[in-house]
C-alpha positions as CSV (number, residue, x, y, z in Angstrom):
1,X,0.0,0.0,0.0
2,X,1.3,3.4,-0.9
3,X,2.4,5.8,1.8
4,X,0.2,8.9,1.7
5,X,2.1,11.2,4.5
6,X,4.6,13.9,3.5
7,X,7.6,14.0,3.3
8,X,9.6,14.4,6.6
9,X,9.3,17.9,8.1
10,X,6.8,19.0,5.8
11,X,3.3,19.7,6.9
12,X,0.6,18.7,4.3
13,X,-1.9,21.5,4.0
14,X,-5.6,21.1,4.0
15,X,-6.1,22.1,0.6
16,X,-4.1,19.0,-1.1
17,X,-5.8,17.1,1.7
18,X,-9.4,18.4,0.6
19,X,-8.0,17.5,-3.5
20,X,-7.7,13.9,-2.5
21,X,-10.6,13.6,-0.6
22,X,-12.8,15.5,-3.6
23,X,-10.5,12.7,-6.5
24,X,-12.2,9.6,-4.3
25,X,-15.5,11.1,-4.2
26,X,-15.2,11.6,-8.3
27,X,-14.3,8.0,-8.4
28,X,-16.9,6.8,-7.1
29,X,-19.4,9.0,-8.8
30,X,-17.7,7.0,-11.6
31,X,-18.2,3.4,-9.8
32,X,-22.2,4.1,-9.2
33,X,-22.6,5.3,-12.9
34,X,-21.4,1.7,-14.1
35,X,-22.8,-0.2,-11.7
36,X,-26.4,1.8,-12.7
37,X,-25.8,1.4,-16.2
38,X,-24.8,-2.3,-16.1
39,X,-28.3,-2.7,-14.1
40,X,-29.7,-0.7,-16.9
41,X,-28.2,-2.8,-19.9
42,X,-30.6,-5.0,-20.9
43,X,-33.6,-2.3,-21.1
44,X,-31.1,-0.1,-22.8
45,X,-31.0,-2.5,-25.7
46,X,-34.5,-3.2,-25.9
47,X,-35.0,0.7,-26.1
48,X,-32.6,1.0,-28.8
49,X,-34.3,-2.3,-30.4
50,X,-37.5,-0.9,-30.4
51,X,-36.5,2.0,-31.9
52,X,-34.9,0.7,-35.1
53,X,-37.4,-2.1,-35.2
54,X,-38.1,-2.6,-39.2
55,X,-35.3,-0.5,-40.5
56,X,-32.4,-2.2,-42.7
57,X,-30.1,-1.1,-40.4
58,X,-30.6,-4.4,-38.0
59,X,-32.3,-3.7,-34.7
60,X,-30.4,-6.4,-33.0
61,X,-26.8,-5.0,-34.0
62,X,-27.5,-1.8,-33.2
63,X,-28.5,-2.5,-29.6
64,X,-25.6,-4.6,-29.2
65,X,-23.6,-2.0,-30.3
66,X,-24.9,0.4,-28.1
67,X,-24.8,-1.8,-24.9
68,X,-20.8,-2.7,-25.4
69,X,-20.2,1.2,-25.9
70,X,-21.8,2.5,-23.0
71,X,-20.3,-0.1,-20.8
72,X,-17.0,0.3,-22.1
73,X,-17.4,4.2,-21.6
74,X,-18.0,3.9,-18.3
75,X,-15.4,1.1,-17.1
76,X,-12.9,3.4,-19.1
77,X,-13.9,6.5,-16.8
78,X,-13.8,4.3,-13.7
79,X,-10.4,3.6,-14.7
80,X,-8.9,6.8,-15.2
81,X,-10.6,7.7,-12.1
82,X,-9.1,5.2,-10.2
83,X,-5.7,6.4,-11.7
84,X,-6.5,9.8,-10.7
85,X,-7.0,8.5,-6.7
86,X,-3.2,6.9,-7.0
87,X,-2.1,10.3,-8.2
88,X,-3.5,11.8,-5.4
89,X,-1.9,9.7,-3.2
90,X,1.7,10.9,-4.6
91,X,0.3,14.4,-4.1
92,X,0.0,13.8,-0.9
93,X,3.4,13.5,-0.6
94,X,4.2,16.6,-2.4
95,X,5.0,14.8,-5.8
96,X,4.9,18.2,-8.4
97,X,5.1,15.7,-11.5
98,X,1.8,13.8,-10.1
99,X,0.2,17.0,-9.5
100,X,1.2,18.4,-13.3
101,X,0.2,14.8,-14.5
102,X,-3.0,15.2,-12.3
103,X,-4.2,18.7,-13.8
104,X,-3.8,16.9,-17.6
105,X,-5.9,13.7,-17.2
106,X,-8.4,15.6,-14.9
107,X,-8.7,18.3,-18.1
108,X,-9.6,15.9,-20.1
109,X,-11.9,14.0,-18.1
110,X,-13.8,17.4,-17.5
111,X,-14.4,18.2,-21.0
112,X,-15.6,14.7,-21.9
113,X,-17.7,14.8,-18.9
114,X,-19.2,18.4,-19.7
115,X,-20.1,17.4,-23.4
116,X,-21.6,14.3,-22.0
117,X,-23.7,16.5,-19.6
118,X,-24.6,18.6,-22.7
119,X,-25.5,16.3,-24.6
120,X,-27.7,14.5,-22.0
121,X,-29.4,17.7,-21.5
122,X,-30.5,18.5,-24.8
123,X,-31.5,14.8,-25.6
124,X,-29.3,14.9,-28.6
125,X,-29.1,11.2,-29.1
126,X,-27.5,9.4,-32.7
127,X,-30.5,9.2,-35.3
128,X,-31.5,9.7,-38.6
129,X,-32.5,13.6,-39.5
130,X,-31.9,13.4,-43.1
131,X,-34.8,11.1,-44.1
132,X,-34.6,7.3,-44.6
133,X,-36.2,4.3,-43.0
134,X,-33.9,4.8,-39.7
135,X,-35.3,6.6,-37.0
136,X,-35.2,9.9,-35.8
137,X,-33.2,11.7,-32.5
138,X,-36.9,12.4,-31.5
139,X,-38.0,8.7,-31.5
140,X,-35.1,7.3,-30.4
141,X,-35.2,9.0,-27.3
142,X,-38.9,8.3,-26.8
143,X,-38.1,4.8,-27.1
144,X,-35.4,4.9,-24.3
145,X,-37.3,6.8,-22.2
146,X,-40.5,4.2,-22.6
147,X,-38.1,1.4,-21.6
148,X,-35.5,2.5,-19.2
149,X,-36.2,2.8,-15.5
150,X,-37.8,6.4,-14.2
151,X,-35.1,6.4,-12.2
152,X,-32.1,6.1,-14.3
153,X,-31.9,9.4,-16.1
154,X,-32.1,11.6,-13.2
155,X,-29.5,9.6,-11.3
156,X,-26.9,9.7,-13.7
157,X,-27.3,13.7,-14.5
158,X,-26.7,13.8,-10.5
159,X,-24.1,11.8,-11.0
160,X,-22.6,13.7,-13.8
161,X,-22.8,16.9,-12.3
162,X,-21.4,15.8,-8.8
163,X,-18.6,14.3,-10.7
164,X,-17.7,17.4,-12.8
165,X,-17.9,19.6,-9.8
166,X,-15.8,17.4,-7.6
167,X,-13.2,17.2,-10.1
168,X,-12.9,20.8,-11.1
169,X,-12.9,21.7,-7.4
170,X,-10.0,19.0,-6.8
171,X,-8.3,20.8,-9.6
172,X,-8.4,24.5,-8.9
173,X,-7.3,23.3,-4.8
174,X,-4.2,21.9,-6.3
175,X,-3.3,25.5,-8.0
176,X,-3.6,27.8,-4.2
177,X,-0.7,29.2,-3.1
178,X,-0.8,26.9,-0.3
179,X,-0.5,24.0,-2.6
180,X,2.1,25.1,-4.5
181,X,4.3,26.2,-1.1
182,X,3.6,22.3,-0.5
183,X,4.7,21.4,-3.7
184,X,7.7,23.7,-4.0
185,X,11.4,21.6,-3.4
186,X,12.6,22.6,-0.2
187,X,16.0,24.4,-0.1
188,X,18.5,22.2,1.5
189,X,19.9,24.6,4.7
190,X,22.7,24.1,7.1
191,X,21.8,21.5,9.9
192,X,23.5,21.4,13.5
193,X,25.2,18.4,14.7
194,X,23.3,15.9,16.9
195,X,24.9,15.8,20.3
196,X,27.1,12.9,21.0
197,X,27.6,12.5,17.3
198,X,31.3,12.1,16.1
199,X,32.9,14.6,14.0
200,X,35.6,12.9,11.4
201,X,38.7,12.9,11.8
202,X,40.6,15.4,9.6
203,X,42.8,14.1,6.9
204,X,46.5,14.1,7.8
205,X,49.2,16.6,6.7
206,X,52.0,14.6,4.6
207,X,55.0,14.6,5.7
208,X,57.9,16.8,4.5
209,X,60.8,15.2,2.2
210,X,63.9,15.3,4.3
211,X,66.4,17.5,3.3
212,X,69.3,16.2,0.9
213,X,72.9,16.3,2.6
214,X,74.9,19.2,1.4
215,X,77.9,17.8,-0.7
216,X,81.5,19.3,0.4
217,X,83.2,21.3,-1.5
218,X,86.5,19.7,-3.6
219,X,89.3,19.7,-1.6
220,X,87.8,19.8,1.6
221,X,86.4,16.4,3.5
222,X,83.9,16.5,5.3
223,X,84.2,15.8,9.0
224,X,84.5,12.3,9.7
225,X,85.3,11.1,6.6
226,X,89.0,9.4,5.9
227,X,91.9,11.8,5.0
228,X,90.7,14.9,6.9
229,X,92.9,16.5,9.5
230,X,92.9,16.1,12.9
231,X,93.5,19.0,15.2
232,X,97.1,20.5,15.8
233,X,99.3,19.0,18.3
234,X,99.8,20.6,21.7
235,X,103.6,21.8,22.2
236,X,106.0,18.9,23.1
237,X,103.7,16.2,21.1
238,X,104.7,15.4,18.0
239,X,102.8,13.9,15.3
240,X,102.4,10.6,14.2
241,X,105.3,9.7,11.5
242,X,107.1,12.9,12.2
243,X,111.1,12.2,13.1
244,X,112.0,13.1,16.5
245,X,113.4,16.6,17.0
246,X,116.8,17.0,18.6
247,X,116.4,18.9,21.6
């Protein structure tokens, strides 16, 4: 399970706090539309079935086809609903790439979900307006009303506007000032020793290079060395090798 709390010494403000809470109540918004439509299905296609009844198109098909696009519309925005929860755990944490990543998918889930409101609330359904045997908008959407549930129309515009509220709202918190201190990278700042803690040990000086021995100059020995002089005799000793003197 993903860690929501911040990062240490960083206080999560209540507006990213409010954004998560305001992502979980869009997802399920999202979770109670499918479950209602997947109740819904099988009138749903009779609706649809009714309407193109006698056409060439193929009544059948076209329910079909309407039944395995509605439910795959809304498992896809359950998904990407659910994927907008995991983000807002991240945010939690003061991740700036989830939050960036968070205002993009949440864009585009806004405008798909305000054209859907749109077009819910004009009744603009798929017909035929140009003439032909197919139906029209006008009885398509008498037939769906004659077959679905009272109940399921006004539910999902609830639905549909809770949804887009919730998310816009969870949005524009994410965009305060006080989100985006949160958000921010912290400056990295001098911090004071812990007591007791051991300092490190400083890296040694190397050593000088001793000295080379200064060479003597020619002619002259240095001390110690064979063939140098010795001091001169007191008076009355004679060297060593020198003939007696005659006294």
């Amino acid at each position: 399970m993903t860690d929501s709390s911040p990062a240490p010494g960083r206080a999560r403000p209540g507006v990213v706090a409010a954004s998560f809470y305001l992502l979980l109540l869009f997802a399920l918004t999202q979770l109670i539309g499918l479950i209602a439509t997947v109740a819904v299905s099988s009138k749903l296609k009779e609706g649809f079935e009714r309407a193109f009844e006698g056409t060439t198109t193929g009544a059948q098909d076209v329910g079909t086809f309407v039944v395995a696009f509605t439910i795959g519309t809304a498992v896809l925005l359950l998904v990407l609903a659910l994927a907008l929860v995991v983000l807002g755990l991240f945010n939690n944490r003061g991740r700036n790439g989830t939050r960036i990543t968070t205002w993009v998918l949440g864009g585009i889930l806004i405008c798909c979900l305000g054209g859907s409101l749109i077009s819910g609330a004009t009744g603009a359904v798929g017909g035929n307006t140009g003439g032909g045997d197919a139906p029209s908008a006008d009885e398509i959407q008498r037939s769906l009303n004659d077959a679905l549930p009272s109940w399921y129309q006004p539910l999902n515009t609830v639905l549909g506007v809770l949804g887009l509220i919730s998310l816009l709202v969870a949005l524009i918190l994410l965009a305060l000032p006080r989100a985006n201190e949160f958000f921010r990278k912290p400056k990295q700042g001098w911090e004071p020793p812990v007591p007791g803690a051991a300092y490190p040990a400083e890296p040694g000086y190397p050593q000088a290079p001793g000295y080379p021995t200064t060479p003597g100059y020619p002619g002259q020995p240095t001390p110690g060395q064979p063939g140098q002089a010795g001091p001169p005799p007191e008076s009355g000793e004679r060297r060593a090798g020198e003939p007696p003197t005659s006294s």
